[in-house]
N, C-alpha and C positions, 0 to 999 in steps of 0.2 A: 044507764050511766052509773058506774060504781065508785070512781074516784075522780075527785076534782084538783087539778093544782092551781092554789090559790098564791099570786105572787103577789107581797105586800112589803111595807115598812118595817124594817128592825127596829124604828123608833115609835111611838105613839101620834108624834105628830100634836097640832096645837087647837084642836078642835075636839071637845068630848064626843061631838056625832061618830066622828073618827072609833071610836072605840063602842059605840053604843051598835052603830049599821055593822063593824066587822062582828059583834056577838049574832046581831041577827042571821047575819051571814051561815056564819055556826050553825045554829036554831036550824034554818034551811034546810043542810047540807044531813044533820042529823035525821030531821023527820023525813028527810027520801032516800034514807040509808043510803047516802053517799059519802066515801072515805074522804077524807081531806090528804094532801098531800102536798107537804110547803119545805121551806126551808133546814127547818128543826131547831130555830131558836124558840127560848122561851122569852126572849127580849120583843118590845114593840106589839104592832099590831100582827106580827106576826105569833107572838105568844098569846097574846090575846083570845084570837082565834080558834088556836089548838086545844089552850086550856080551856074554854069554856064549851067546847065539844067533849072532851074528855069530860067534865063536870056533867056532859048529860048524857054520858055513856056510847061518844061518838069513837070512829078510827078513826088516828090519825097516823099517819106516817113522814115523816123528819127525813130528810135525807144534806147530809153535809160533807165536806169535805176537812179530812180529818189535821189535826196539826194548825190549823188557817186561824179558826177563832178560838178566842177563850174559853176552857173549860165552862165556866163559871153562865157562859150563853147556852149551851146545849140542855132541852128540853129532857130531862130524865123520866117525864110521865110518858112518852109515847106509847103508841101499840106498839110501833116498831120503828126501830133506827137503824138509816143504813149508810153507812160513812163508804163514803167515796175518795179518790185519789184527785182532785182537781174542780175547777168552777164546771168547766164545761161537763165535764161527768157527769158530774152534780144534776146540768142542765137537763140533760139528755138519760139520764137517769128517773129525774119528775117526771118529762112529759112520754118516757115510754110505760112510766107507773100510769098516766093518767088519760084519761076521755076527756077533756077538755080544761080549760083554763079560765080563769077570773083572775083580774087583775083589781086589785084594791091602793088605797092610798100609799105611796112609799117612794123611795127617795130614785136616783140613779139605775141601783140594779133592777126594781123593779119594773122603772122605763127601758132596760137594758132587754130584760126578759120576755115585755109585752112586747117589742118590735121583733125581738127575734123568732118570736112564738107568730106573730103575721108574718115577720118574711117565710119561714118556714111553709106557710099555710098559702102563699102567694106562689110557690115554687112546687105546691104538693107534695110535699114532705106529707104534710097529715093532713086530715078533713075532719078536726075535732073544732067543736066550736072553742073561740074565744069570744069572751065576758068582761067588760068594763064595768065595774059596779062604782057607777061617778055619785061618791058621796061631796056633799057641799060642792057641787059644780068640780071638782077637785080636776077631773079628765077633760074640761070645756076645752083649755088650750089644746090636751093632743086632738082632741076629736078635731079642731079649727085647722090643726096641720095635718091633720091625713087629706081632708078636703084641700087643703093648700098644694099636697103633692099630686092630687087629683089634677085642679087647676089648671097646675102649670104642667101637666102632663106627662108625669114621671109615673101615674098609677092609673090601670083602669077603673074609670067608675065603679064596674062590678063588682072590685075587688072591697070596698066600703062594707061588703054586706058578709064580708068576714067577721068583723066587730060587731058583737052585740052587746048595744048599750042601755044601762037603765038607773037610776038612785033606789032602789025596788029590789033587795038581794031576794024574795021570792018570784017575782016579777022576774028577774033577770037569769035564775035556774031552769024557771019553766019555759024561757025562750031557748034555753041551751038544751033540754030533756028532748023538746023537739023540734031542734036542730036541721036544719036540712042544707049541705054544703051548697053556695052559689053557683052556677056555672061560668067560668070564669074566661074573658077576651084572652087574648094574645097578648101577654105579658110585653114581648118583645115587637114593640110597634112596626120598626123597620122591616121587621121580618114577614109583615102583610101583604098580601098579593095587589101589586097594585089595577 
């Protein structure tokens, strides 16, 4: 595994773990010489991250889309920046930079990007793990709704074992380093032989 994208917060969020678990994170990512690859602010938990990889002589790679935000947000320490034309570029930009995903504390897009990085992975777009690193219970609620769409039978069970979850950001690398994709039911239920 060489690059991770990590999707998080542009904000800090109101809990210091918040920012103490995403340095760790860092830490992690660095001593298994793997690149990080996020957003490219230097705002939030998302600069957090960056910078304190950079501080220990990590890569990181930014990728944004140009004209959208404020000068004054773009990380200028990167290894490298690659500005793109749009969100979705953006999107599909990270995850074809990267071997898998961790998702950390953060607001909308970063719930925006975890589900679209499962559905992708429900549909076999890719077989990269994704990573929930649930600081302060923070992911309890999605974790309580993927089992709810489970439930009520909008998702195969087996599809759960896409998401690997842990409060443990080395705990939760070394479940991703060896990864092994699920094999996964018939998405489309009706379409089973009866």
């Amino acid at each position: 595994m060489k690059r991770i994208c990590v999707y998080s917060g542009s904000n800090l969020g109101v809990r210091p773990e918040y920012q103490e678990i995403t340095k760790k994170l860092g830490l992690v990512l660095v001593e298994n010489n793997i690149e990080l690859v996020y957003g490219g602010s230097k705002t939030g938990l998302m600069g957090e991250i960056a910078n304190h990889m950079l501080d220990h002589n990590g890569r990181v790679t930014g990728v944004m889309p140009g004209g959208l935000f404020p000068k004054e947000v773009i990380n200028e320490r990167l290894t490298q920046f690659i500005e793109v034309k749009n969100m979705h570029e953006r999107k599909q930009t990270m995850a074809d930079l990267s071997d898998g995903f961790i998702a950390i504390p953060g607001g909308v897009g970063t719930f925006e990007e975890l589900f679209e990085t499962l559905s992708w992975a429900q549909l076999g777009i890719h077989k990269k793990p994704i990573g929930v690193l649930n600081i302060s219970n923070f992911f309890d609620t999605f974790i309580a709704m993927i089992q709810t769409i489970v439930n009520e039978g909008f998702m195969n069970p087996s599809n759960t074992k896409l998401v690997l979850v842990s409060p443990d950001p080395g705990e939760l690398v070394n479940q991703m380093i060896h990864y092994i994709p699920p094999v996964l039911g018939n998405k489309w239920k009706q379409l089973d032989p009866a």
